[in-house]
C-alpha positions, 0 to 999 in steps of 0.5 A: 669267062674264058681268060687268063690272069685273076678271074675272082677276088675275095673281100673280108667284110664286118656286114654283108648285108650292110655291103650288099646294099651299099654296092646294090646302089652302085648297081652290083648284083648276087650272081647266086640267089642267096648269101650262103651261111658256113656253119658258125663261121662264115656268111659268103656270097658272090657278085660279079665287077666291071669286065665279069671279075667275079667278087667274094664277100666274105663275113666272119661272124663274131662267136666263130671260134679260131684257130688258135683259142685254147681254153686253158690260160697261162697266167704265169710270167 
């Protein structure tokens, strides 16, 4: 697609899989052929919505670690 404006969008979802069927029943289709795994980060895939808008489906998985962990813990007040 050739246009101006907001050509892709991205979605934080709790399962892609479970996201993935339900939008499959609504006729929703990868527009790759798999949902790619990020390290321990992430899972992401791709489909496309109504006029072409390409839609990011993001999954965070559970044991990433974040930014902002520190193993040390500070108890004092």
């Amino acid at each position: 697609m050739n246009a101006l404006g907001y050509l892709r969008v991205m979605f934080a979802v709790d399962d892609i899989a479970d996201t993935l069927a339900r939008l499959g029943k609504h006729g929703a289709q990868l527009s790759s052929s798999e949902v790619v795994q990020y390290g321990d980060a992430y899972r992401l895939c791709y489909i496309r919505g109504p006029g072409g808008l390409l839609i990011g489906l993001a999954q965070e998985l559970r044991y990433a670690p974040t930014a902002f962990t520190s193993s040390a813990t500070n108890t004092s007040l």
